[in-house]
FISE-639142 format. One record per residue (C-alpha): x, y, z. Coordinates in nm, 3 decimals. Layout:
<pts>
(pt (X Y Z)) ...
</pts>
This chain:
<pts>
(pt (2.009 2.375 -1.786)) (pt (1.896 2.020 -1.742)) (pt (1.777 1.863 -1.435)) (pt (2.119 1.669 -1.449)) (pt (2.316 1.961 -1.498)) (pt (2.142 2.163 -1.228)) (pt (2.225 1.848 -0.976)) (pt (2.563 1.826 -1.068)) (pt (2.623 2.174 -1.019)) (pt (2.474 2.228 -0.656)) (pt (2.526 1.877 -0.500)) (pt (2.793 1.951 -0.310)) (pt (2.662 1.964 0.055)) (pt (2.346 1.795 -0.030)) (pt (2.389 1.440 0.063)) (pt (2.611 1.538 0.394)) (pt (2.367 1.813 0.544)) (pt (2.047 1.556 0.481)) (pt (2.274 1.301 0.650)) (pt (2.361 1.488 0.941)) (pt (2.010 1.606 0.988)) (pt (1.872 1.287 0.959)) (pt (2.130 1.179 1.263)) (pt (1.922 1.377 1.442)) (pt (1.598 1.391 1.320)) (pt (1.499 1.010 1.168)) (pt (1.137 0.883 1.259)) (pt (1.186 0.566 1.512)) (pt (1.015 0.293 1.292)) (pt (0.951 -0.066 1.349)) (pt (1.133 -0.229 1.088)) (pt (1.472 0.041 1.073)) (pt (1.783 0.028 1.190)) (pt (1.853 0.335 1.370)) (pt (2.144 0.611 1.151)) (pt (2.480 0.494 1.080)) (pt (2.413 0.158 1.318)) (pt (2.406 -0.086 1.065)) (pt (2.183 -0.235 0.786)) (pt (1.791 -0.336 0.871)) (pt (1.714 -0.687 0.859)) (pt (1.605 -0.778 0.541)) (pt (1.251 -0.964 0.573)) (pt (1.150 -0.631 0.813)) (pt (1.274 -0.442 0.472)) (pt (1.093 -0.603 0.212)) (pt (0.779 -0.671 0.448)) (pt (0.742 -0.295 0.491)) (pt (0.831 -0.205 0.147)) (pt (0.561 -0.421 0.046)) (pt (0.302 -0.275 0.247)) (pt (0.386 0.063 0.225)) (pt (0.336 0.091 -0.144)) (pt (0.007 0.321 -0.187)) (pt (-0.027 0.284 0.198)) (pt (0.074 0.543 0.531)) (pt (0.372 0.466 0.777)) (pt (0.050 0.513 1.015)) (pt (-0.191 0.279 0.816)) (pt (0.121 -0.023 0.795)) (pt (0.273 0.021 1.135)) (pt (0.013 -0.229 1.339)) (pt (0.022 -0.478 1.014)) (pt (0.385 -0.501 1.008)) (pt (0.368 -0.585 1.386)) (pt (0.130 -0.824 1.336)) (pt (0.288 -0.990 1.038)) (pt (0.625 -1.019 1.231)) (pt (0.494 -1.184 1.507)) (pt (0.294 -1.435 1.371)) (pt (0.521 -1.491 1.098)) (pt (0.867 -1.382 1.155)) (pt (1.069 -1.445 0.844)) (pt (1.037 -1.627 0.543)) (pt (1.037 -1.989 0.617)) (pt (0.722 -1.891 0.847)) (pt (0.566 -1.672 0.582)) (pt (0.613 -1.929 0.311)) (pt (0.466 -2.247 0.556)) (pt (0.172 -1.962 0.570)) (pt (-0.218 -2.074 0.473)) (pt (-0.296 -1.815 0.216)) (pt (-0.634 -1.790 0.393)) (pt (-0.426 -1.698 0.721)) (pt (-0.264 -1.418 0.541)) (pt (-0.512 -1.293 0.347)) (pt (-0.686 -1.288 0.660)) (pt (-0.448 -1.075 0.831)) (pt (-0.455 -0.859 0.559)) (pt (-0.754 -0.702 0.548)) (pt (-0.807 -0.391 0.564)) (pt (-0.482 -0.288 0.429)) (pt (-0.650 -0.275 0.108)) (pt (-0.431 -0.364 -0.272)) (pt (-0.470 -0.722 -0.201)) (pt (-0.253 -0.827 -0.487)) (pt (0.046 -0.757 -0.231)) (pt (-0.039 -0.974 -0.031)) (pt (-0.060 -1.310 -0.280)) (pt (0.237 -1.126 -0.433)) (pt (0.408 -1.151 -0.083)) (pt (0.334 -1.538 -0.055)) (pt (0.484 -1.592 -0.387)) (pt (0.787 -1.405 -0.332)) (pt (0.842 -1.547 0.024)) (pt (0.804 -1.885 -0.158)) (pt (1.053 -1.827 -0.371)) (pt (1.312 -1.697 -0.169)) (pt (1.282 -1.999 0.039)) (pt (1.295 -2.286 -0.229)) (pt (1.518 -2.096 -0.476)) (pt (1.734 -1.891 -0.220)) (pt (1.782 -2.080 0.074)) (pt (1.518 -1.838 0.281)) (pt (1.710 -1.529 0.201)) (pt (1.665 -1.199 0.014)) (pt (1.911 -1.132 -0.281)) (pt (2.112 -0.860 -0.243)) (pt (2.143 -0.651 -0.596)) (pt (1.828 -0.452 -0.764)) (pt (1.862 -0.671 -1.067)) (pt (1.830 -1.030 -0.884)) (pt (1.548 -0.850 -0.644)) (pt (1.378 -0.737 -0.945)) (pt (1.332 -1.109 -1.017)) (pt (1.102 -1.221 -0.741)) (pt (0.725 -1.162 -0.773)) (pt (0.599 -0.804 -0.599)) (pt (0.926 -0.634 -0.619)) (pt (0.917 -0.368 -0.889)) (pt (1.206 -0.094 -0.899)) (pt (1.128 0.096 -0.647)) (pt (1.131 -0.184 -0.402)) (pt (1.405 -0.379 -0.515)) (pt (1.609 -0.009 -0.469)) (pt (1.542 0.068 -0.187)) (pt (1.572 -0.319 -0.063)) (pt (1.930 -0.312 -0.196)) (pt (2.031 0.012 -0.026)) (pt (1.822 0.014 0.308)) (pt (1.891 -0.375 0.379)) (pt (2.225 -0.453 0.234)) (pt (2.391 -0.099 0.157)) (pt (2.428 -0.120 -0.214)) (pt (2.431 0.229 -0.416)) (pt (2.071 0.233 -0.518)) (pt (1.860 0.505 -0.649)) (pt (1.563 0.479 -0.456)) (pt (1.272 0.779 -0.558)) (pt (0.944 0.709 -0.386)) (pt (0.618 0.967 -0.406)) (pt (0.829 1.180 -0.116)) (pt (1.134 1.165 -0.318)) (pt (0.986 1.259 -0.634)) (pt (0.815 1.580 -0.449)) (pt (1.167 1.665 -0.249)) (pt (1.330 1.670 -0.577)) (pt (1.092 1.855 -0.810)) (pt (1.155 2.111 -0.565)) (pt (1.526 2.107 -0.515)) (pt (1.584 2.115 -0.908)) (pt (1.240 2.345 -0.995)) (pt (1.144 2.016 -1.214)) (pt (0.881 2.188 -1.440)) (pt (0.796 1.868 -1.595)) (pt (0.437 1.754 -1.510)) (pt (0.448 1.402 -1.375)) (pt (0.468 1.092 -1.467)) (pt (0.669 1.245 -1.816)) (pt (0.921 1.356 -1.526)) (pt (0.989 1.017 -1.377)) (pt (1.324 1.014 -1.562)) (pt (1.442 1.377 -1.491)) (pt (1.342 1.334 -1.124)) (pt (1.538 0.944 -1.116)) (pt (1.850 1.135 -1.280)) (pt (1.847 1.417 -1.013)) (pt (1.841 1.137 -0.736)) (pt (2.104 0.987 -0.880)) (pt (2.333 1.236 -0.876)) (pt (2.309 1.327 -0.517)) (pt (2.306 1.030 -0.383)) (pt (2.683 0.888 -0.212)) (pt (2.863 0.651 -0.296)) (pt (2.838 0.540 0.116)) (pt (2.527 0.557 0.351)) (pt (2.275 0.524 0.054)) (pt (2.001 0.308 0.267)) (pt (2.051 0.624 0.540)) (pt (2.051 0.904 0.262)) (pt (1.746 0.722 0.100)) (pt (1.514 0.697 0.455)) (pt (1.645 1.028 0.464)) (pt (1.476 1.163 0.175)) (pt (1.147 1.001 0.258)) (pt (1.167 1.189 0.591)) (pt (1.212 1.507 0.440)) (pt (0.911 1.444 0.191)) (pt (0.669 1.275 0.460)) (pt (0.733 1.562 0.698)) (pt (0.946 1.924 0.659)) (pt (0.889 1.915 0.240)) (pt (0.515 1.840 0.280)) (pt (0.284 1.871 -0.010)) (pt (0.092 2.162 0.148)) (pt (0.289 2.444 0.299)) (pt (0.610 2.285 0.346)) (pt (0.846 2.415 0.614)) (pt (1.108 2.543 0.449)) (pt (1.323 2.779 0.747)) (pt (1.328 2.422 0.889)) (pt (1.482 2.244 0.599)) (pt (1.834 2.117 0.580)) (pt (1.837 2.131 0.219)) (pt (1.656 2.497 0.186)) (pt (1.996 2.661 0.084)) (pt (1.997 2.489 -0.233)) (pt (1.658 2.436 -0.303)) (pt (1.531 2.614 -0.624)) (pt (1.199 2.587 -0.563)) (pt (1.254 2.785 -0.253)) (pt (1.431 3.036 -0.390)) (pt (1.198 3.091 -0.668)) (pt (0.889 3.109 -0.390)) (pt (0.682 2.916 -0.511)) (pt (0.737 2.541 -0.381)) (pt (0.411 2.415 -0.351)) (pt (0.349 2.439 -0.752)) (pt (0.656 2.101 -0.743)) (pt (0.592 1.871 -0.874)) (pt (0.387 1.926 -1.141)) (pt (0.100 1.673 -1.247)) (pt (-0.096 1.619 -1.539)) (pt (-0.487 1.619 -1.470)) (pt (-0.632 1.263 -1.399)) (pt (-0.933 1.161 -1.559)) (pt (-1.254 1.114 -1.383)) (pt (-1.295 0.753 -1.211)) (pt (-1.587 0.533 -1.338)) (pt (-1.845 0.500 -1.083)) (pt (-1.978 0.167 -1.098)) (pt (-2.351 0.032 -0.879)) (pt (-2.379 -0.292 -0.712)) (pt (-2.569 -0.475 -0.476)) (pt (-2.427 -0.688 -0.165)) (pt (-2.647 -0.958 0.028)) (pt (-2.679 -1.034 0.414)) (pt (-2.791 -1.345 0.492)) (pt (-2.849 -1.430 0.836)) (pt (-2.948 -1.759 1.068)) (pt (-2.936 -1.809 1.377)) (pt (-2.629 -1.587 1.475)) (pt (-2.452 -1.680 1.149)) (pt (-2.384 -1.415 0.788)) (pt (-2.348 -1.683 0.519)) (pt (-1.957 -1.535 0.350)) (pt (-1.896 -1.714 0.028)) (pt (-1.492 -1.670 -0.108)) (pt (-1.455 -1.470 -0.358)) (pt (-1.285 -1.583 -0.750)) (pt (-0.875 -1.665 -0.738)) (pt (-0.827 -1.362 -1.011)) (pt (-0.984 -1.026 -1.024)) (pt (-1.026 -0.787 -0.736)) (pt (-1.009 -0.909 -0.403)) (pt (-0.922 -1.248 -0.528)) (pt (-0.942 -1.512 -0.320)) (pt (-1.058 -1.317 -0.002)) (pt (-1.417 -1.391 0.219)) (pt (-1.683 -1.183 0.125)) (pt (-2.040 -1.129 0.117)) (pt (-2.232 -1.235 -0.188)) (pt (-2.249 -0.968 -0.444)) (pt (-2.412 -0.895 -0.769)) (pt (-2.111 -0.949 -0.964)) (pt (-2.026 -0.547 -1.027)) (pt (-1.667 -0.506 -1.208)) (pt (-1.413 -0.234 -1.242)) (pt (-1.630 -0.225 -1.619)) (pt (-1.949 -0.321 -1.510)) (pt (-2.264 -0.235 -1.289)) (pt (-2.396 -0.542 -1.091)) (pt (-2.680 -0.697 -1.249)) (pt (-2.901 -0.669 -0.969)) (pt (-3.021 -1.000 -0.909)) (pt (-2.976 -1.176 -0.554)) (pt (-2.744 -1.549 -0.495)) (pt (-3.092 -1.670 -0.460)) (pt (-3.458 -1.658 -0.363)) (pt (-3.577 -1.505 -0.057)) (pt (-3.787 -1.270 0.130)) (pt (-3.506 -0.938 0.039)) (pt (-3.545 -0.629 0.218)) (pt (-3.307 -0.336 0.073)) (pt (-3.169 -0.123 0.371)) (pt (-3.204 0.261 0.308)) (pt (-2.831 0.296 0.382)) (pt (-2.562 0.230 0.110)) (pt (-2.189 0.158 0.101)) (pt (-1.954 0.362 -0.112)) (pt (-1.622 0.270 -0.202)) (pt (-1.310 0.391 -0.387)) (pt (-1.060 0.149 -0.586)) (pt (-0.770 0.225 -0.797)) (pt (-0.968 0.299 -1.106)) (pt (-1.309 0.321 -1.004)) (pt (-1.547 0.462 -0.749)) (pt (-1.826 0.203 -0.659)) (pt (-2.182 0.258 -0.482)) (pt (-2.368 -0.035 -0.303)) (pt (-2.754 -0.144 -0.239)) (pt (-2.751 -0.343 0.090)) (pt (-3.033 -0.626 0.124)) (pt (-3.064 -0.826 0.372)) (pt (-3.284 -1.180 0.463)) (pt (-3.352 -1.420 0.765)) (pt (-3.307 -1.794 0.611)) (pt (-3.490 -2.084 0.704)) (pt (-3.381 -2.308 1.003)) (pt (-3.303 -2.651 0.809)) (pt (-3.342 -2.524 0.424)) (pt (-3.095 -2.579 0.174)) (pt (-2.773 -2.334 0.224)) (pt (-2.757 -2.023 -0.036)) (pt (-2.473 -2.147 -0.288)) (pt (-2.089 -2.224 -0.207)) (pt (-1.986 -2.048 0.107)) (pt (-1.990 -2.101 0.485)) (pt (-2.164 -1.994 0.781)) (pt (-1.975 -1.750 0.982)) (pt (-2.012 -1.679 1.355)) (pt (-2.168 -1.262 1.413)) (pt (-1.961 -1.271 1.742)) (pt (-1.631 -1.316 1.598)) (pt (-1.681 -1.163 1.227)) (pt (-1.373 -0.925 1.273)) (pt (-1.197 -1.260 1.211)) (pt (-1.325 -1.366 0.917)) (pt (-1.083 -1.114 0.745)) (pt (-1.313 -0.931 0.552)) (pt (-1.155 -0.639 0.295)) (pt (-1.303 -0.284 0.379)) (pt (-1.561 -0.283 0.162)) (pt (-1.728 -0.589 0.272)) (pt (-1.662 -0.509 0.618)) (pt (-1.895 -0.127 0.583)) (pt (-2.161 -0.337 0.395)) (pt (-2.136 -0.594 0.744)) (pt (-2.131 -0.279 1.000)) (pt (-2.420 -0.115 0.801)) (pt (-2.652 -0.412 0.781)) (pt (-2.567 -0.529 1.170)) (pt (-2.652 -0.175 1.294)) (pt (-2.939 -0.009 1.032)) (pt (-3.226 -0.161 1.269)) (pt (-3.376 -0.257 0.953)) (pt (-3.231 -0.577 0.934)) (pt (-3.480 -0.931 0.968)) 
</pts>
């Protein structure tokens, strides 16, 4: 029996038990409605849907506070200095969200008179927003009938239907499973409700399933074995890739240069690097000529497709001499507001405190 077939044959109570338990049982988060009391606002939708992708409900929480405060819907966030927000960024990490969310907020104000569409397909129109996002957008913000499958989802589901499939070839089994079970009414509710299940009771080691509303129907369950869902096919090896960063210090000051408008980390402050890629090793020589000294510590990093591994070398620079190459001089005592990415900011905390440093 398909995964379709097994859905429509057990979805019954499936939709009303989640509901009910989630009436009961839904996290209190900063940019949700609470059950049944209406729909989100929108910007506090798409803002968190933009930072949660690849990123924890504990990781996003203080950024979305942030974000809301200084900018607090889209006529702010579009007036926004992209150095501000990339600024207030940091540390969140996939910076392409956060040009993507300038972009979008952009649009919506000059093409949409400051507010979101409402349907998936005019959603899926505006830079960032991807399926996912423009589902769960159109159900959680404006209570349109949207299939909206998320990591959780896909791991909830797996289980309910005993989805054998390894993932991603399962993508469209798991999307038609959701589908069926999801109503007609109370889709943004039914669709936070899922996530709930998957982030906390349907968890991807030992999941909790005498707790479960949805245990009486759950294959997976009754088959024993639930942590085997969903399926995955093995992921190759990440390139490791070796770099060096520079500290350059005077008087007080780390010279930050800003770093290229494409690529990774575009457009954000940084220290100056040996040019190392997601394809290449750094080439090892230093933005310019100086007494180096290379720190015994290193920084190690993990991106999307790569793992990367960084010398640290650091300099005093003449009083009065010419300054390194393009950059500015930052201020040691308020470097936590330069806005660093993670990576940058290790390589800062490493030199500052390896009493090594000139």
């Amino acid at each position: 029996m398909s995964a379709v077939q097994h859905a429509t044959h057990k979805s019954g109570d499936i939709a009303a038990r989640l509901l009910a338990h989630y009436d009961v049982h839904a996290r209190t988060l900063p940019w949700r409605a609470p059950p049944d009391q209406g729909f989100a606002n929108p910007y506090h939708v798409w803002l968190s849907e933009i930072m949660l992708q690849q990123t924890t409900v504990a990781a996003v929480g203080a950024y979305f506070q942030k974000f809301t405060h200084i900018w607090p819907d889209f006529a702010a966030l579009a007036a926004a200095q992209d150095a501000d927000v990339m600024a207030a960024w940091a540390g969140l990490g996939y910076y392409a969200r956060a040009r993507n969310l300038l972009k979008c907020a952009r649009v919506v104000v000059a093409e949409y008179d400051g507010r979101l569409p409402q349907t998936e397909a005019e959603l899926l129109k505006l830079p960032g927003i991807g399926p996912y996002t423009a589902a769960a957008i159109a159900a959680i913000a404006f209570g349109q009938r949207a299939v909206v499958v998320d990591a959780n989802v896909e791991r909830v589901v797996s289980r309910l239907f005993a989805i054998s499939t390894p993932l991603p070839q399962s993508k469209p089994l798991i999307r038609a499973a959701t589908d069926s079970i999801t109503p007609d009414g109370r889709a943004g509710d039914f669709a936070q409700a899922m996530m709930d299940l998957g982030a906390g009771i349907c968890s991807v080691r030992a999941p909790s399933c005498p707790a479960c509303p949805l245990a009486f129907a759950c294959d997976a369950k009754y088959l024993g074995n639930p942590e085997v869902y969903p399926a995955k096919t093995p992921k190759a090896a990440k390139a490791q890739r070796t770099g060096n960063v520079y500290w350059i210090e005077r008087d007080g000051h780390v010279w930050l240069v800003r770093r290229s408008d494409k690529g990774l980390l575009a457009g954000m402050r940084a220290l100056p690097d040996d040019q190392w890629t997601a394809r290449l090793d750094g080439h090892g020589t230093p933005p310019a000529p100086a007494n180096w000294q290379k720190l015994s510590l290193q920084v190690s990093h993990v991106f999307t497709h790569f793992s990367l591994l960084l010398d640290i070398a650091v300099t005093s620079w003449p009083a009065g001499a010419d300054d390194p190459e393009d950059g500015e001089w930052w201020p040691l005592k308020s470097l936590d507001k330069a806005g660093l990415p993670t990576l940058f900011r290790k390589a800062s905390e490493a030199a500052m405190h390896a009493g090594e440093r000139i």
